[in-house]
Each structure stands twice: as C-alpha cells, then as structure tokens.
C-alpha distance (Angstrom), angle and dihedral (degrees) to the residues before:
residue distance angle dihedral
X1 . . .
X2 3.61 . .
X3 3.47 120.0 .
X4 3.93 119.6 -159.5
X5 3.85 117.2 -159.7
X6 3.86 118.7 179.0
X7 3.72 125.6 -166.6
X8 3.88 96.5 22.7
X9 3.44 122.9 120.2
X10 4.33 99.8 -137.9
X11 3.92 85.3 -157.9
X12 3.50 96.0 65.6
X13 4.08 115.0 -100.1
X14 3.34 117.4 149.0
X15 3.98 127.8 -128.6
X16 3.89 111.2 -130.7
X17 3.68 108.4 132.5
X18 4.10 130.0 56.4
X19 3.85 87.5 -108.2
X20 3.86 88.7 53.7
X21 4.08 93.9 116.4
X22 3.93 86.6 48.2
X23 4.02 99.9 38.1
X24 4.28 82.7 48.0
X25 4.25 89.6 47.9
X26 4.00 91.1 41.4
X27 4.03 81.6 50.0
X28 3.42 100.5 51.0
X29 3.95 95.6 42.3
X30 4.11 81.1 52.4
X31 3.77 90.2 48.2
X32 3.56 97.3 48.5
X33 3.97 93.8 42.0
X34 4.18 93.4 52.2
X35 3.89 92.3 44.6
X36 4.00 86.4 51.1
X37 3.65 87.0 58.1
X38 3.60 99.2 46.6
X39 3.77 102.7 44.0
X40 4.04 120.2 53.1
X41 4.33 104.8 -108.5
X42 3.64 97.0 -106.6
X43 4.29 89.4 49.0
X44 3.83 82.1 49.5
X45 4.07 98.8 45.9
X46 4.44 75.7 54.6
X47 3.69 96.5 54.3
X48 3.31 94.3 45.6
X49 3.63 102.7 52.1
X50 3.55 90.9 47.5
X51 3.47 94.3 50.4
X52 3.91 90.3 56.4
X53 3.88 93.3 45.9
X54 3.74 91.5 48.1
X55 4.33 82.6 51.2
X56 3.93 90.5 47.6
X57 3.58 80.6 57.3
X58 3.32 99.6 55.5
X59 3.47 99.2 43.3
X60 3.87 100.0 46.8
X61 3.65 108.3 33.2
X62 3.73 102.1 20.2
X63 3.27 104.7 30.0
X64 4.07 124.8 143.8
X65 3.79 96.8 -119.1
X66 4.17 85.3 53.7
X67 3.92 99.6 43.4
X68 3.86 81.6 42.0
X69 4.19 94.9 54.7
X70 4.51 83.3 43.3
X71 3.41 86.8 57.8
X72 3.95 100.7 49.8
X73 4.07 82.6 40.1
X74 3.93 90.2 57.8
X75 3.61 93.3 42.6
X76 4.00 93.7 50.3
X77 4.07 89.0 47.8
X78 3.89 87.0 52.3
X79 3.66 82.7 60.4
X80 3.81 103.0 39.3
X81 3.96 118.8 100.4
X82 3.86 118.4 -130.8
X83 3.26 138.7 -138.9
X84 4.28 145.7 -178.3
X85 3.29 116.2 -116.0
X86 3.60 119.9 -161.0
X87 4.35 111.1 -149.0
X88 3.59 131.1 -175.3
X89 3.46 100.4 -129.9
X90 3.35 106.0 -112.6
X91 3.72 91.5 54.3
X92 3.87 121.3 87.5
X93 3.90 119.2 -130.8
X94 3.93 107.1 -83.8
X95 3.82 95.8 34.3
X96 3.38 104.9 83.7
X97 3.72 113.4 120.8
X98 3.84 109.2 -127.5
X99 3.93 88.9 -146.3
X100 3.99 91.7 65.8
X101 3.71 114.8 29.5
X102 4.51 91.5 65.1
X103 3.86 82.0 68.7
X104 3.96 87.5 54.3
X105 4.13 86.6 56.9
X106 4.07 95.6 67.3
X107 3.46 86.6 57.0
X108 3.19 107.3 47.2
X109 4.32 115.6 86.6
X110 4.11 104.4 -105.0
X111 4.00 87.9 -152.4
X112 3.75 83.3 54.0
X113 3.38 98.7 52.8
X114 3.17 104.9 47.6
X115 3.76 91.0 54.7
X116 3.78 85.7 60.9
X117 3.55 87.6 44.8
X118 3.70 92.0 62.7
X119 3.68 91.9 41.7
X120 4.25 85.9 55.7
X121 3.62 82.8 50.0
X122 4.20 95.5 54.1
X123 4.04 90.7 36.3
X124 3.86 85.3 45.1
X125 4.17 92.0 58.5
X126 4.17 96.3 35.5
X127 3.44 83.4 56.1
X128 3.44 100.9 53.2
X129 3.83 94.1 42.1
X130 3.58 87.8 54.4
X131 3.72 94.5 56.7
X132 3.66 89.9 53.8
X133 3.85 103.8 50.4
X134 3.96 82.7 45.6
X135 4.19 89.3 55.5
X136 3.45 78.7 47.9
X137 3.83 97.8 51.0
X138 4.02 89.6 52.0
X139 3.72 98.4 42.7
X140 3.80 85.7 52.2
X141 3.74 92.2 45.0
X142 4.03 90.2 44.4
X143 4.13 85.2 59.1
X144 3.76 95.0 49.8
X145 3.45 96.4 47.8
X146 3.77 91.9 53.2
X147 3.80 95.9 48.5
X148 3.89 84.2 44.2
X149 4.08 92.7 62.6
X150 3.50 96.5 29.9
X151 3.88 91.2 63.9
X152 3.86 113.4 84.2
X153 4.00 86.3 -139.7
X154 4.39 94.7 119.1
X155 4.14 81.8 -173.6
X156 4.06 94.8 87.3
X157 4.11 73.3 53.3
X158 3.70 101.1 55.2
X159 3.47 122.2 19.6
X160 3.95 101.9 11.1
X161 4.11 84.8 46.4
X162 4.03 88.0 114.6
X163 3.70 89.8 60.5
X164 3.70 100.2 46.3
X165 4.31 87.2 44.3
X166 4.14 83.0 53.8
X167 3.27 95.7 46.9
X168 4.15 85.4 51.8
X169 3.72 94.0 51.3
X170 3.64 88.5 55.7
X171 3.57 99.3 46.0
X172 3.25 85.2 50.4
X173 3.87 93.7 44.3
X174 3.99 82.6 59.1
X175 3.35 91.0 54.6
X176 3.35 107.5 63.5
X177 4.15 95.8 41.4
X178 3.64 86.7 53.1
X179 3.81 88.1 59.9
X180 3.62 93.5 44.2
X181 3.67 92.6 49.4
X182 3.87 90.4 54.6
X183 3.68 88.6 67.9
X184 3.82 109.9 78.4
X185 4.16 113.1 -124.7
X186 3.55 149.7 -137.6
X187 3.93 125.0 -88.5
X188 3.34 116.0 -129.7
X189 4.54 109.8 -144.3
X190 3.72 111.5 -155.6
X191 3.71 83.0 -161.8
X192 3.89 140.4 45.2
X193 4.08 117.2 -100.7
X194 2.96 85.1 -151.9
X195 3.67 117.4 86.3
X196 3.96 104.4 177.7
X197 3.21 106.7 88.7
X198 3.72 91.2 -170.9
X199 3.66 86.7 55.2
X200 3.97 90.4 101.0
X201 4.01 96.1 155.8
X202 3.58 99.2 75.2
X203 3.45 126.3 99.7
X204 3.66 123.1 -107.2
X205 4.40 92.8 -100.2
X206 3.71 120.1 -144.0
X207 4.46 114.5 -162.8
X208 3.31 119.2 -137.8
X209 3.98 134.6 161.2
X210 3.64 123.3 -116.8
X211 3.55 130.7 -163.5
X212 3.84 132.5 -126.2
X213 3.64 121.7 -157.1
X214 4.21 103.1 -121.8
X215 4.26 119.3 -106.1
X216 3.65 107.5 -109.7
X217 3.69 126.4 -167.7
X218 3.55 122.0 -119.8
X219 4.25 104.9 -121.0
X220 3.81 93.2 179.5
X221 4.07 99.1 52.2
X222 4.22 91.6 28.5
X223 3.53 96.9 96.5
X224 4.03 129.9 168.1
X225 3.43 120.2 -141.2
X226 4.59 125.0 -171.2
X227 4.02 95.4 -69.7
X228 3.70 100.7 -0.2
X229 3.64 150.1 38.8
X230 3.86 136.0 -144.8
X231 3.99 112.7 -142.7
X232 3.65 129.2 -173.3
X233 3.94 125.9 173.7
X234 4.06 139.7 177.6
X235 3.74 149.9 -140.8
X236 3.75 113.0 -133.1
X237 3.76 84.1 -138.3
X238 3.71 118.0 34.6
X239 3.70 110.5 -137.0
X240 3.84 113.3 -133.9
X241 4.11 84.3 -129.9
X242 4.04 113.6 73.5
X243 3.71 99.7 -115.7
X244 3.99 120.6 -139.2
X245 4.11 106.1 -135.0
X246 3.71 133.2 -172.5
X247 3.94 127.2 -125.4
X248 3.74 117.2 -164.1
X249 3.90 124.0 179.6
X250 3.73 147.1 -173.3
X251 3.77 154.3 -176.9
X252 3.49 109.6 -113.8
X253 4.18 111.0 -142.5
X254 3.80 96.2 3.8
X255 3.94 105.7 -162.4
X256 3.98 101.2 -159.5
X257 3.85 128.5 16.5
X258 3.52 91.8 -101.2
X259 3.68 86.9 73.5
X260 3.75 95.5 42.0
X261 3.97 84.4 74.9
X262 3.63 83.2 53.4
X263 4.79 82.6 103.6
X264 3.64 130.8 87.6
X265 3.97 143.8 165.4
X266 3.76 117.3 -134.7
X267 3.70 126.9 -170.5
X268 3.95 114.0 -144.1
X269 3.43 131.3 178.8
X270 3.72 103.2 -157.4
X271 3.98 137.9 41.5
X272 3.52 100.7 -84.3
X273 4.36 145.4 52.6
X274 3.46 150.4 172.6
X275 3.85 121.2 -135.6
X276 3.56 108.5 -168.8
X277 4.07 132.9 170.7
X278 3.85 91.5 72.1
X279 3.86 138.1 152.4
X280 3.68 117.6 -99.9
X281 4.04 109.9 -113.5
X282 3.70 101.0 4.4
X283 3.40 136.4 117.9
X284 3.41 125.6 -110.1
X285 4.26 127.3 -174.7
X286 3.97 123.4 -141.0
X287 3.64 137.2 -153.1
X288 3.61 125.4 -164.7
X289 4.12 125.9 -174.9
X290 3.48 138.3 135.8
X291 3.79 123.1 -95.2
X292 3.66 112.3 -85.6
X293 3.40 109.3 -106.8
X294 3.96 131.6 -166.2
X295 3.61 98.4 -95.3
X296 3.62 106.8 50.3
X297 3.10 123.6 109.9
X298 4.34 116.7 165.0
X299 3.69 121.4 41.0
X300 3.72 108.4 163.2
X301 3.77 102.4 153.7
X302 4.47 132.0 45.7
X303 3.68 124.6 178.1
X304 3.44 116.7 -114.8
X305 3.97 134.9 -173.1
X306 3.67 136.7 176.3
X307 3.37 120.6 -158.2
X308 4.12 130.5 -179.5
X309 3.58 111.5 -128.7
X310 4.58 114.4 -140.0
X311 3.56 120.1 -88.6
X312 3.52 115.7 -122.1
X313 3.97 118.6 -88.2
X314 3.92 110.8 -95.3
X315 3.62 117.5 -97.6
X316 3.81 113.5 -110.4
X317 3.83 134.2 -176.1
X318 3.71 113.4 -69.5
X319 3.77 116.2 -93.7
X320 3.90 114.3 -100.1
C-alpha cells in the first residue's frame, strides 16, 4: 500500500507558524546542502538512498493506517468464538455440506474428541498470544525506525547500514508470521477418532478450527422502556444457518430477595427479544451468545449491556 503524505516534513520538523511549509522546504534544502559538504558525493548518493528505502519501508509495510487495521484485526479475533471443524480431506474448509458431516459425529470416539477439543482450546489461546507479542514486535519496530530517520546521525546510514538492513529483514520476517497466524489452523490427531475399526466407510477426517464472528448487541435499537426493554443484536457475518443464541439477565443491586429472582436465561432463535416483568427505573445487565454447541471449543469474549428501565410517571391530582 502506498501511502502519500504532502506537507510533512518525514525528518521530524514541526509546523507552527504560517510559513511552516516554506520554513520546512528552506530546511530541507539547508539540510541537504550542509550534509553535501560534509560527506564525499558518492557517501552522500549512499545515505540518501538508504534513507528513502528505509521511508518506503515505513510507508508500505509499516505504515500507521496498516499497524492501525492489525490492531482492530487482533482485537476482533479476541472476540471471535471458535470452533473444530471436522473435513473430509478432500474437502476445503467452508464446503462441507451440513446434511453429511452429523453422520461423521456417531462415529467418531467422544473421549477422543474432546481431547482434541481441549487441544483446539490450547492452540486456540497460543495463537492468539502470538499475534499480540508480534503487533507488539512491529509497533516497536515502527517507533525505532522513526527515531532512526529522524536523527541527523547519517552513521546508522553508512557504516551501521548492515544492522539497520537486519533489523528490516526481521521486521519484515514478523510480518509475514503475523499474517499467517491470523488465519486459524489445522489440528494435527496422533490418533484415529474413530474407534471402529470395522467402520471402513468413513472418510479419512482432517481437524481444523474455524472461526465465528462474535454476537454483538445492538446499543442504538436496544432500547428500555418503564417495565421492559426491547433488544436486538448482530453477527458481523450472517451465517447462512439460523443460529440458536442465549439471553441471560439480571437485576443489578437487588435490595430484598424478592428482587434477587428478578434473572433469567432465554433461548431465542432469531436477532431480537422482549424481556418483560421488570422494575421501573433500575438497571438491569444483559448477556448475549450463541448456544454452545458440540464443537466449540474457545469463547473468551460475550456482549454485555445494562440498561435502566423508566420510572413510573408521577402521580398527579385526579382530573376533574
């Protein structure tokens, strides 16, 4: 991606004065004319292409708009739900047909699986600790490269260039494993799931995990209303399968037990519900997630929102 940036002085000078685009050209052209004089022309032709590759850099593979879009990547994974997926292998993830593979699960050992279900789990949380430290890696790298060609020192230029290409290559290194590890992988069974050895139809089964986009609630059409509240909520990606979710609720700061009952958990099968029966002007918390199903096998994150029902209308003389 290349990034185009007018009126910004890459070195560093800052713009505070209605000349500021002139002062920072006059700078540059003094800059430019004093390191002429002190280093020999072909030393300066050097430093100067290695200033603009080290730039390029910057503004392609590490630039702020990129580390920026990692960042909200990481922090939607965090929220995602995942899932095993058991494959034929000659089918790709995403084309198994929903019709066949339930057959697969009565053969398949339920000791077994849940072993590899704990083993998604482990991969599941490596994985995304990886990805962070690796964010962190680049934003860290991003920040010594800018202090690097801000500073008018040309010697991380010329003779301490080897460094500064290293330190590139590993950056760049960093790079591409943090885009691998973005893509969820396959799990690797040291033994067969499936126990019946007679069992000779099934397909040869490869595990991999699968990711679900997390349930979000809706904080612009979830309204509350005096002893009720309407709540709707979203997947960023729609599944092409209805999905079966779970609403819990409760009274925050009940005062007597009567109000501790004042909690529920409501299965719905659509994107929207009512929850009625509620206190006048209190607040309530909610939890949205899908039903857990038999292959998941990392949750980390579940919406919540609290939301503070009306109080009742004051009670005024009776009309004559």
């Amino acid at each position: 991606m290349n990034l185009q940036v007018t009126g910004l002085d890459p070195d560093g000078m800052k713009l505070d004065g209605p000349q500021c685009f002139l002062d920072q050209e006059e700078a540059e052209e003094a800059e430019e004319a004093e390191g002429r004089q002190l280093l020999e022309p072909e030393t300066w032709r050097a430093y100067a292409e290695r200033r603009n590759a080290l730039r390029k850099f910057l503004t392609s593979a590490l630039s702020p708009q990129l580390l920026k879009r990692h960042h909200a990547h990481v922090e939607l994974l965090k929220k995602c739900s995942y899932h095993l997926e058991l494959l034929p292998k000659h089918l790709a993830l995403g084309d198994q047909n929903p019709r066949v593979l339930p057959t697969t699960f009565q053969f398949i050992d339920p000791q077994k699986f849940q072993r590899m279900k704990k083993v998604g789990a482990a991969q599941t949380k490596i994985q995304l600790q990886l990805l962070g430290e690796l964010l962190q890696q680049l934003d860290h790298g991003r920040s010594e490269l800018d202090a690097l060609l801000e500073s008018p020192d040309p010697q991380p230029f010329l003779a301490g260039w080897r460094l500064v290409e290293q330190r590139l290559a590993d950056l760049a290194a960093a790079t591409d494993s943090f885009l691998a590890a973005m893509v969820p992988g396959r799990l690797h069974a040291k033994h067969r799931l499936v126990s019946d050895v007679n069992a000779t139809k099934i397909p040869h089964i490869q595990l991999t995990l699968s990711t679900k986009m997390p349930v979000t609630f809706d904080r612009k059409e979830s309204v509350a209303h005096q002893d009720w509240v309407s709540l709707r909520w979203f997947v960023t990606l729609q599944p092409a399968v209805p999905e079966q979710f779970e609403l819990c609720y409760e009274l925050l700061n009940p005062q007597t037990q009567q109000e501790c009952l004042q909690c529920g958990i409501f299965p719905v099968a659509a994107c929207t519900f009512d929850v009625r029966n509620l206190l006048p002007n209190r607040s309530y918390k909610f939890t949205i997630k899908r039903v857990e199903g038999y292959t998941l096998v990392y949750e980390p994150w579940l919406d919540s929102l609290t939301l503070q029902t009306r109080p009742r209308p004051p009670e005024g003389p009776a009309p004559p």
